[in-house]
RODO-2510 file (C-alpha; in nm, 4 decimals, decimal comma):
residues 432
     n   res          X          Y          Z
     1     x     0,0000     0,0000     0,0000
     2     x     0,1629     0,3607    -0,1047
     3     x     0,0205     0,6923     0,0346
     4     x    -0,0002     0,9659    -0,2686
     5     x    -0,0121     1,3168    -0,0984
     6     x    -0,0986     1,6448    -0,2612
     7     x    -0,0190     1,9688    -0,0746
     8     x    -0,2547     2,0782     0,1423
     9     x    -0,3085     2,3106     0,4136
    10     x    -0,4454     2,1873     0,7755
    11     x    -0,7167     2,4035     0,9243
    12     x    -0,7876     2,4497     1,3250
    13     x    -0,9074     2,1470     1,5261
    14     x    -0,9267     2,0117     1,8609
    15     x    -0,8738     1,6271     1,8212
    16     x    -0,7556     1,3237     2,0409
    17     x    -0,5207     1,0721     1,8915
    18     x    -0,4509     0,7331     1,9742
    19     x    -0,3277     0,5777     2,3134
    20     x     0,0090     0,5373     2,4013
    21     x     0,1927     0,2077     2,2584
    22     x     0,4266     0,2239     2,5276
    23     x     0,1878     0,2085     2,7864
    24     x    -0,0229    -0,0120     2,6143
    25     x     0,2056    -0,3026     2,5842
    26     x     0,2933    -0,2661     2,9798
    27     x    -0,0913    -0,2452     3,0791
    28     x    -0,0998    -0,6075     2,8558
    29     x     0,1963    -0,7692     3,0482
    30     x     0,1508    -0,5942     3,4342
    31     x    -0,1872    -0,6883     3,4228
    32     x    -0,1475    -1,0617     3,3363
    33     x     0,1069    -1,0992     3,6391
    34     x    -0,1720    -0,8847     3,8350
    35     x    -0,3564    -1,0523     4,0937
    36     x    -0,7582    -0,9811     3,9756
    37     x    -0,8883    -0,7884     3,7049
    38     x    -0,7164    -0,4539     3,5433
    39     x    -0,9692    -0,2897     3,3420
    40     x    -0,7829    -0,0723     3,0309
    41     x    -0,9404     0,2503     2,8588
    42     x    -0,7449     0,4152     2,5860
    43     x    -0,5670     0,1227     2,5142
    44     x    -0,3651     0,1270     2,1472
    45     x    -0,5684    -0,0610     1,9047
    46     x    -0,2598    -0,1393     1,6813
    47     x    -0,1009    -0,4146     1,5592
    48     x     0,1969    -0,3771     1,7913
    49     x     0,0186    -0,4038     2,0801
    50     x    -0,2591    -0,6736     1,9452
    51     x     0,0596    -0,8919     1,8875
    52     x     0,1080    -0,8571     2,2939
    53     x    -0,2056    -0,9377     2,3474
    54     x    -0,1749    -1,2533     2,1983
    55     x     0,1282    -1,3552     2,3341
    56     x    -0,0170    -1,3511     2,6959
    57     x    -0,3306    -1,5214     2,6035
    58     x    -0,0866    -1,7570     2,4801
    59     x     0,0816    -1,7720     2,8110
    60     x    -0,2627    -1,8633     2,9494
    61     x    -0,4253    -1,5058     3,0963
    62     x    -0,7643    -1,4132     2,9909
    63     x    -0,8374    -1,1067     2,7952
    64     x    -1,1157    -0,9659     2,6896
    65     x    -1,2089    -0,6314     2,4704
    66     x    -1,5071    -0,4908     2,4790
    67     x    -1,4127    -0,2199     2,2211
    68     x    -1,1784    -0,1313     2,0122
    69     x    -0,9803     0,0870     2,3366
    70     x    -1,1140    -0,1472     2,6391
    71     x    -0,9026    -0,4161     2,7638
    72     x    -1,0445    -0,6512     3,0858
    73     x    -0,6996    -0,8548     3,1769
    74     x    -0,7890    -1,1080     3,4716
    75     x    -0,4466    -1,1592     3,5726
    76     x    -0,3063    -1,4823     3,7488
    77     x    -0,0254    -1,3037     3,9521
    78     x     0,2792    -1,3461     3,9332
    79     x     0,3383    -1,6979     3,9426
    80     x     0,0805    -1,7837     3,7257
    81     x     0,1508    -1,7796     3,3616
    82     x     0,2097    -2,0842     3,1788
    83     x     0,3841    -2,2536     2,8770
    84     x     0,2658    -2,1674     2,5326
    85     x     0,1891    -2,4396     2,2909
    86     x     0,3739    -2,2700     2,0329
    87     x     0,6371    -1,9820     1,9726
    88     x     0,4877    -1,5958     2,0973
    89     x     0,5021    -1,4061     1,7882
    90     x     0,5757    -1,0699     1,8313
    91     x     0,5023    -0,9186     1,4618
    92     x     0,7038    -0,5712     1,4276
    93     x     0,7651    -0,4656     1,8102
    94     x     1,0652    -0,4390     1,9730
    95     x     0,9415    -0,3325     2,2617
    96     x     0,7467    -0,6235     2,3076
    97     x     0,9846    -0,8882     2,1988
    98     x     1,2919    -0,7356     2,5029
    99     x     1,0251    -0,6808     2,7686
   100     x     0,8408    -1,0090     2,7192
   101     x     1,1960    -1,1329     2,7674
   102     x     1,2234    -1,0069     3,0764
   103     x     0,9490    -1,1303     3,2058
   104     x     0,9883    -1,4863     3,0857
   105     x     1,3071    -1,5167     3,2097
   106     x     1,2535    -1,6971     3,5296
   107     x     0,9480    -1,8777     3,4338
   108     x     0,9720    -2,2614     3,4775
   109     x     0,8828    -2,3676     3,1348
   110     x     1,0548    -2,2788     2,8062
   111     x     0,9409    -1,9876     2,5855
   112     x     1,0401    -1,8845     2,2034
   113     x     1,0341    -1,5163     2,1466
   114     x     1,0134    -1,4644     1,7301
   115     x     0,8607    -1,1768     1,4753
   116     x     0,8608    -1,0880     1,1263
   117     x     1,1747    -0,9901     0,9603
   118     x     1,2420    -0,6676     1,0223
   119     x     1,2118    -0,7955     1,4131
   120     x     1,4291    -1,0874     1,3272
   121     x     1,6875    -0,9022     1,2002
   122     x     1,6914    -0,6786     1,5183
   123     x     1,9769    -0,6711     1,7520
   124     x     1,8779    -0,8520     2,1393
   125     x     2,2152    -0,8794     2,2713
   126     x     2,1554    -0,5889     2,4653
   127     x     1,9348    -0,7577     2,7069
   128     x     2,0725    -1,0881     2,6450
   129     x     2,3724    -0,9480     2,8451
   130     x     2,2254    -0,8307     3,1410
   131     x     1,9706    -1,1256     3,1484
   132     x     2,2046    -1,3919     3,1227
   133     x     2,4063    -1,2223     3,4429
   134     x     2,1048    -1,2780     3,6471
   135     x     2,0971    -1,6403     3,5919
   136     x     1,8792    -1,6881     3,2515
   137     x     1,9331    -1,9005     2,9553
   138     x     1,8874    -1,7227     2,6407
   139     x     1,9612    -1,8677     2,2821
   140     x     1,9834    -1,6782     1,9570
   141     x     2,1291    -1,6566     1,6056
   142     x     2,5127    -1,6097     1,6324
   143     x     2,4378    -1,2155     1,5800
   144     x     2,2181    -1,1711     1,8820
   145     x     1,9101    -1,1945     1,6519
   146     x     1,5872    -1,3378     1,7055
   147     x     1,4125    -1,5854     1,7741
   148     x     1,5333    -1,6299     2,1183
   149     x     1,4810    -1,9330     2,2645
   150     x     1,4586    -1,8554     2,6760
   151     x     1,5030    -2,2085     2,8787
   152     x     1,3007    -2,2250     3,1724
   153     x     1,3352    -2,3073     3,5477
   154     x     1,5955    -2,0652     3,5897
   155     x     1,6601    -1,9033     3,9458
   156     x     1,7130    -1,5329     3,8734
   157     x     1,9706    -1,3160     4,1065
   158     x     1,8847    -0,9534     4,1188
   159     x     2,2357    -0,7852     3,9828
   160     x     2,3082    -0,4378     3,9466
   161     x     2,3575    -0,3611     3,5741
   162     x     2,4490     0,0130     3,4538
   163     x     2,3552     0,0304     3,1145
   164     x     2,6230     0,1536     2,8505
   165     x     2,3507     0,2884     2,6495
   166     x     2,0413     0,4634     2,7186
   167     x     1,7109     0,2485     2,6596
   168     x     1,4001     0,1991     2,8251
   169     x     1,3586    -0,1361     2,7105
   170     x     1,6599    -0,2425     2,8506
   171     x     1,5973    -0,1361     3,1350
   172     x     1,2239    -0,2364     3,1733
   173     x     1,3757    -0,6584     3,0468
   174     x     1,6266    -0,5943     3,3967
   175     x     1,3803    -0,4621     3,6231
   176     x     1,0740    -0,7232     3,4829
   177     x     1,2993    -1,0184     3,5359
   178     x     1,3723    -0,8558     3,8547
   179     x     1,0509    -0,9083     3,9601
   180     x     1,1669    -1,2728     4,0027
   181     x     1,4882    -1,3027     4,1215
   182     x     1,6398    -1,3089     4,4357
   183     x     1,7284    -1,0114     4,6475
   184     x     1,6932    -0,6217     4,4722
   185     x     1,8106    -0,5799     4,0654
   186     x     1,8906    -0,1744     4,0093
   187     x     2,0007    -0,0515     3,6613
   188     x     2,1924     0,2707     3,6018
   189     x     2,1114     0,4457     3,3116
   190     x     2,3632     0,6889     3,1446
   191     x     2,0659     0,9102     3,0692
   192     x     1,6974     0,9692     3,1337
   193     x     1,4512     0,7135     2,9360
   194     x     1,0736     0,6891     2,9566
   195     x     0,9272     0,5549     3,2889
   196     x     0,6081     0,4161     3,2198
   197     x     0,7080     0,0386     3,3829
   198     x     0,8126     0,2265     3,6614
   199     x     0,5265     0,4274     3,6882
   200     x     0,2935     0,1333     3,6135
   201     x     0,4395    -0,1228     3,8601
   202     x     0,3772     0,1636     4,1469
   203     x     0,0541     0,1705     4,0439
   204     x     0,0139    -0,2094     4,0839
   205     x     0,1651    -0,1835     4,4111
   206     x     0,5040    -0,2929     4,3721
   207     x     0,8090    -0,0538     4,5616
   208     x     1,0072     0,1324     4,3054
   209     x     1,2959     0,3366     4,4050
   210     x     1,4568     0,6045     4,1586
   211     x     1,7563     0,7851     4,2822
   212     x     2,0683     0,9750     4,1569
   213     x     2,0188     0,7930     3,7881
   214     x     1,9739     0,4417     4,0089
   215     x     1,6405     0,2486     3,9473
   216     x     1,5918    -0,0600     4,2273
   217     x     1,2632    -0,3401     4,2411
   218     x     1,2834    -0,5640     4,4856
   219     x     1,1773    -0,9543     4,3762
   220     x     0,8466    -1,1010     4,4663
   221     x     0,5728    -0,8301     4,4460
   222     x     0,2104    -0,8758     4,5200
   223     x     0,0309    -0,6931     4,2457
   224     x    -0,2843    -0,6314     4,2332
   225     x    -0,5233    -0,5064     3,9350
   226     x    -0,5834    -0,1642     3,9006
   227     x    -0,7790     0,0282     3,6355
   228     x    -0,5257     0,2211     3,4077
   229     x    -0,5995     0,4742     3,1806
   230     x    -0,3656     0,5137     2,8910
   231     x    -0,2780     0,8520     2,7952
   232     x    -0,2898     0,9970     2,4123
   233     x     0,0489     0,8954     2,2709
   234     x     0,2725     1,2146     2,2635
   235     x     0,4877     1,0319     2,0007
   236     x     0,1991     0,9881     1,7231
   237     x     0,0724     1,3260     1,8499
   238     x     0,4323     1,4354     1,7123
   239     x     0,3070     1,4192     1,3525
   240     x    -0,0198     1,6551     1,4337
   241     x     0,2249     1,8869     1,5705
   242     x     0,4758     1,9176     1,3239
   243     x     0,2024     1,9468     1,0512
   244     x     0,0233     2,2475     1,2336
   245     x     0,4024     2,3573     1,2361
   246     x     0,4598     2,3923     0,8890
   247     x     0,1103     2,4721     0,7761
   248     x    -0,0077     2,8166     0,7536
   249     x    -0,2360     2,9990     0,9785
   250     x    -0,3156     2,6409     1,2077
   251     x    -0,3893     2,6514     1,5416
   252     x    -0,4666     2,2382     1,6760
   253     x    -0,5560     2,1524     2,0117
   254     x    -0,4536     1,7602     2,0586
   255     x    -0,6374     1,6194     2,3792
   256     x    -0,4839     1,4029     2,6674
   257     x    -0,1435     1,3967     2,5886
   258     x     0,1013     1,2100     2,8060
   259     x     0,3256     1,4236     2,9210
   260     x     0,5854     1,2328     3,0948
   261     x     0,9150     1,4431     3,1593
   262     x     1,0817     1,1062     3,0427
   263     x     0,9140     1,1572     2,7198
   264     x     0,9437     1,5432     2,6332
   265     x     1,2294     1,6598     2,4676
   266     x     1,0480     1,6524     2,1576
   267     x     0,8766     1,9407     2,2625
   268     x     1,1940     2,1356     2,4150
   269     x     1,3944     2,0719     2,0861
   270     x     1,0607     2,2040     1,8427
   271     x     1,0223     2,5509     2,0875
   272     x     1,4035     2,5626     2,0741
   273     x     1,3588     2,5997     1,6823
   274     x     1,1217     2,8554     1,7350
   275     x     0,7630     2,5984     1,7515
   276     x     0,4747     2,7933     1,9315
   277     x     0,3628     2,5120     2,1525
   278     x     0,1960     2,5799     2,5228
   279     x     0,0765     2,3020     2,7400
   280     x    -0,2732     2,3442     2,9106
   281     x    -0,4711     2,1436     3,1591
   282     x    -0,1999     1,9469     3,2595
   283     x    -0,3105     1,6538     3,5290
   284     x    -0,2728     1,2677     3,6357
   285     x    -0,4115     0,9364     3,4997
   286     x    -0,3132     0,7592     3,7513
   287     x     0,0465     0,7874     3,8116
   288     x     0,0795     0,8557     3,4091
   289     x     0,1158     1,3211     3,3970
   290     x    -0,0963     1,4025     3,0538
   291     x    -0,1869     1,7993     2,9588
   292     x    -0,3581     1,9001     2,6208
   293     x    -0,1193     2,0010     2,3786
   294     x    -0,2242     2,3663     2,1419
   295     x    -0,0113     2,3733     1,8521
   296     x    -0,0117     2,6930     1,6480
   297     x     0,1791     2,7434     1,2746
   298     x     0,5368     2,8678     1,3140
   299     x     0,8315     2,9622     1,1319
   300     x     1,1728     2,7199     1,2538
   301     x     1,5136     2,7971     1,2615
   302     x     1,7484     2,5514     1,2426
   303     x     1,9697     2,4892     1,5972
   304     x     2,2589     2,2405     1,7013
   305     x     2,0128     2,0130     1,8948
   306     x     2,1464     1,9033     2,2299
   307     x     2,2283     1,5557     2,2403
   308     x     2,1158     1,5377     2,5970
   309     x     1,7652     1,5463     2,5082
   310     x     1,7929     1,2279     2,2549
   311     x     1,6765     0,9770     2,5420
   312     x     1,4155     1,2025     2,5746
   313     x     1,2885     1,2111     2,2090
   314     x     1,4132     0,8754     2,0397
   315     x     1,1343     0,8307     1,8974
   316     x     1,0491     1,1497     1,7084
   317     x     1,3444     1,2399     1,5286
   318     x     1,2190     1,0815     1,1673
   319     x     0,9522     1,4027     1,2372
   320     x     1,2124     1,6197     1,3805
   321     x     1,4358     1,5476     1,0390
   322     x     1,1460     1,6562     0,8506
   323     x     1,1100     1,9485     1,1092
   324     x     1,5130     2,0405     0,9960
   325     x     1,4196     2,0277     0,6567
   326     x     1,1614     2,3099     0,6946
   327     x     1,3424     2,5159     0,8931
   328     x     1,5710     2,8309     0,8346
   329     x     1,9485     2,7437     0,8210
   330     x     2,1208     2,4515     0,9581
   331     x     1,9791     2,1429     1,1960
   332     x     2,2735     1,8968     1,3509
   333     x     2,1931     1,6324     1,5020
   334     x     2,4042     1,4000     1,7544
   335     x     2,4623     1,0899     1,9730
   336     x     2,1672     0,9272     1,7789
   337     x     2,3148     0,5966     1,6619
   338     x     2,0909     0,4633     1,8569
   339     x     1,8180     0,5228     1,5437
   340     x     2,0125     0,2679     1,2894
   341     x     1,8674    -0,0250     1,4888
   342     x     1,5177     0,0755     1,5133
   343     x     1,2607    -0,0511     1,2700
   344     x     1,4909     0,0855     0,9582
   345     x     1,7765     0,2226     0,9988
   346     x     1,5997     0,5773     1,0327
   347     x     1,9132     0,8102     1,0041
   348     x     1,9710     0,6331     0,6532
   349     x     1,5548     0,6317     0,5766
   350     x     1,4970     0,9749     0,6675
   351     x     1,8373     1,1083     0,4913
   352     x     1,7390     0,9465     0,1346
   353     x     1,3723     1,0716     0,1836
   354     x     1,4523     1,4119     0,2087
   355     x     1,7169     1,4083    -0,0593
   356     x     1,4469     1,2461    -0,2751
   357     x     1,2651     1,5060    -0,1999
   358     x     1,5520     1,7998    -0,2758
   359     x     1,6457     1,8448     0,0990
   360     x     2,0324     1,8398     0,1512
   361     x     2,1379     1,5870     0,4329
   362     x     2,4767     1,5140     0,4992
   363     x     2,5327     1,1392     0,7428
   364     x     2,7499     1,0672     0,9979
   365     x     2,7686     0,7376     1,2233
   366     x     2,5725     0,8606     1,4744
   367     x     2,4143     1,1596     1,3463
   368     x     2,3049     1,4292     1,0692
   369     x     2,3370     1,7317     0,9179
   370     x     1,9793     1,8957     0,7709
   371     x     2,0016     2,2168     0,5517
   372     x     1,6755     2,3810     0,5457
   373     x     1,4892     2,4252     0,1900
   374     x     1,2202     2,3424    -0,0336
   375     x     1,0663     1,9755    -0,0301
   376     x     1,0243     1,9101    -0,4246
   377     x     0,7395     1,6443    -0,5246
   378     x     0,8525     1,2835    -0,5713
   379     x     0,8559     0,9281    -0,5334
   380     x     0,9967     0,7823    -0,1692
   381     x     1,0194     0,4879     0,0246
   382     x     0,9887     0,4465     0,3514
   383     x     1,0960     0,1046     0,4370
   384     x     0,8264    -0,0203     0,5506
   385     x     0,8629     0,1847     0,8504
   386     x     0,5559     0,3431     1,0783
   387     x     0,7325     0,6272     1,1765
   388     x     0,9406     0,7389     0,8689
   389     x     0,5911     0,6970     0,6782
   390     x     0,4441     0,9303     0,8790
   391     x     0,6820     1,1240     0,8905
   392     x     0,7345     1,1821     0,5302
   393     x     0,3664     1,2246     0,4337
   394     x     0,3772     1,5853     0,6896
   395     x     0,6695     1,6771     0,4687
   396     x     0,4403     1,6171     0,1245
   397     x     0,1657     1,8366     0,2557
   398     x     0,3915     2,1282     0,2271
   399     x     0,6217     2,0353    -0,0725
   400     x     0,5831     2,1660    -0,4384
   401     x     0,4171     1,8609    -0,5893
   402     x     0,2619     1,5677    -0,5401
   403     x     0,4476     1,3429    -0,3178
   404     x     0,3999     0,9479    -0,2922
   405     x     0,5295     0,7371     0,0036
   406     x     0,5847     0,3614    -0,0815
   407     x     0,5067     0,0754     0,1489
   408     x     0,3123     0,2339     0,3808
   409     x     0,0908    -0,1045     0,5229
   410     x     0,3141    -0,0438     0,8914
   411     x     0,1143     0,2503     0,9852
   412     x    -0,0905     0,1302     1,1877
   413     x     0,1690    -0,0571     1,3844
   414     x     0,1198     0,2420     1,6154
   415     x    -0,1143     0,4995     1,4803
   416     x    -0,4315     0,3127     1,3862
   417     x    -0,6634     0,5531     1,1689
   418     x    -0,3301     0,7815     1,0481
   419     x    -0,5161     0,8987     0,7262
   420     x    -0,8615     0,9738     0,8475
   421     x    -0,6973     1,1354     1,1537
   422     x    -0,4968     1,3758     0,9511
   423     x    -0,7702     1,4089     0,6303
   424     x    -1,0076     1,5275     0,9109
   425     x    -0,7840     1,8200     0,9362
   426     x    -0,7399     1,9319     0,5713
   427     x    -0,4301     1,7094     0,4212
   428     x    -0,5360     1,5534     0,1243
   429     x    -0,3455     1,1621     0,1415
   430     x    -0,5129     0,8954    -0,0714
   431     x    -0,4372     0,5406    -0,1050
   432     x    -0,3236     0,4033    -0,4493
***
């Protein structure tokens, strides 16, 4: 499926967009180790997230959905999952396949962890490592790749692992399989990530500590079920707001945003390019902070964006690239290698889609150089990846022709409804 987009100019709005994936996936697996029911609202309807789903009715937890963003998860705490008759397929998600591994870890029967092949061709060493520290038994390909084959009846030791690179799902796999071993499993991380297994366990009742970089869970919590209410997902929300950005004369109000502080230096590196973005109504769901987000058109200048703030925005820079590209001047971007081993290798994906597209990037290992210009019209691929699809389709509705974005089908992996959501508001995208 291909996405054919014809400039077009967005017009004011006040919408909501999708739940949060992250959350999502951690509602599906804290739940099913809950004791009793956890009723989910908001919950992601994407493919992502349905591929979790799966995988713990697999591992023998019931759960129901009574529409399309309601999940009822009767959990059999934490002892109580059991051995699936067949490998867990995890489709596209990452996130799912190093967290479920976590969690499997120290359960006595024997689990395969697999995916398509952009999954299977992801690196898992990373949490391999750590894992394997504690006392687990994890098989791959000779590259780290999936599937990973996770023997069970392992007895877990709660280590203290600092993390050489910044990742939330590394650090969610330690502290998940921590949940199981023996004594208290920390994890330094060399920079902030996104805290939403934190956030959720405390919600379940489990003891988290955070402190001076230093996150701690003790083994052998009693959780108990808990409704959760899954915030609007500030990273698909990204694409809203960097369309309003570079339209003219928007002004978009996007609903329930999550607004973690783990999750917001998207927003610090768009108002330090000059984005007019305020924050209103902020408030809790739960432990999870959300605020609306009003987004008004603005004109960007480019900036030497502070690698500090990467952890914080890993997952926007395909928009923030496109962002660069629009904006006044010069954009460099640093210390994000960590993009190359994401769904595509998004430095690479994003630097050919804007060059397609008569934007100057120049590469470097772990980073990029964006002149600002003129997006021409053109023909680009996306490699089959959700977030440099979306990405590229903002950048058509302000470019000088008709633009059309190849391979496309992985939208939904994590914004369900992308085209109506963003028709609704004046771009003109239709399927060929």
């Amino acid at each position: 499926m291909d996405f054919v987009v014809t400039p077009s100019r967005l017009h004011d709005a006040r919408i909501r967009v999708p739940g949060d994936k992250s959350v999502s996936h951690r509602s599906l697996m804290l739940g099913s180790i809950a004791a009793g029911r956890t009723e989910v609202s908001g919950f992601l309807d994407g493919a992502d997230c349905l591929a979790t789903a799966n995988a713990m009715r697999a591992l023998g937890v019931t759960i129901e959905r009574p529409s399309d963003t309601e999940v009822v998860i009767d959990g059999v705490g934490l002892h109580g999952l059991r051995a699936a008759a067949a490998d867990l397929d995890l489709g596209n998600s990452g996130t799912a396949m190093r967290l479920m591994a976590g969690l499997l870890a120290a359960q006595p029967f024997d689990s395969v962890l697999t995916g398509d092949e952009s999954l299977r061709g992801r690196p898992m060493n990373r949490i391999i490592m750590p894992l394997t520290r504690m006392g687990a038994v994890i098989e791959s390909d000779c590259d780290g790749t999936p599937p990973l084959q996770l023997r069970g009846g392992m007895r877990l030791t709660g280590i203290h692992y600092e993390m050489p690179v910044a990742s939330a799902q590394v650090k969610s796999a330690v502290l998940l399989a921590g949940l199981y071993a023996a004594g208290r499993t920390s994890v330094t991380e060399p920079a902030v990530t996104r805290d939403h297994t934190e956030r959720m366990l405390r919600h379940l009742g489990s003891e988290v500590r955070a402190r001076d970089g230093i996150i701690s869970v003790d083994g052998g919590p009693v959780l108990t079920g808990r409704p959760i209410e899954v915030p609007t997902d500030l990273s698909s929300a990204t694409f809203i707001v960097l369309g309003t950005l570079l339209s003219e004369r928007a002004d978009i109000l996007i609903e329930k945003v999550g607004f973690s502080p783990t999750r917001t230096g998207v927003i610090d590196i768009l108002q330090g390019m000059g984005a007019d973005l305020s924050v209103e109504n902020p408030r809790l769901l739960g432990e999870e902070p959300v605020a609306d987000l009003r987004v008004r058109s603005s004109k960007l200048y480019g900036c030497d964006v502070d690698p500090a703030l990467v952890s914080l925005a890993i997952d926007e820079f395909p928009a923030l690239f496109v962002a660069a590209a629009a904006a006044q001047g010069t954009t460099k971007f640093s210390g994000i290698g960590e993009l190359r081993v994401k769904e595509s290798d998004r430095i690479a994906a994003m630097a050919e889609g804007m060059r397609r597209l008569g934007i100057r990037v120049e590469e470097s290992p772990d980073g990029a150089t964006v002149y600002g210009g003129r997006f021409t019209g053109g023909d680009v691929n996306c490699f089959e990846d959700h977030r440099v699809a979306m990405s590229l389709v903002m950048a058509a509705t302000i470019a000088d022709d008709e633009v059309r974005i190849r391979g496309v089908d992985n939208v939904d992996t994590s914004f369900p409804g992308f085209r109506e959501c963003i028709t609704s508001i004046g771009a003109d995208v239709r399927v060929v």
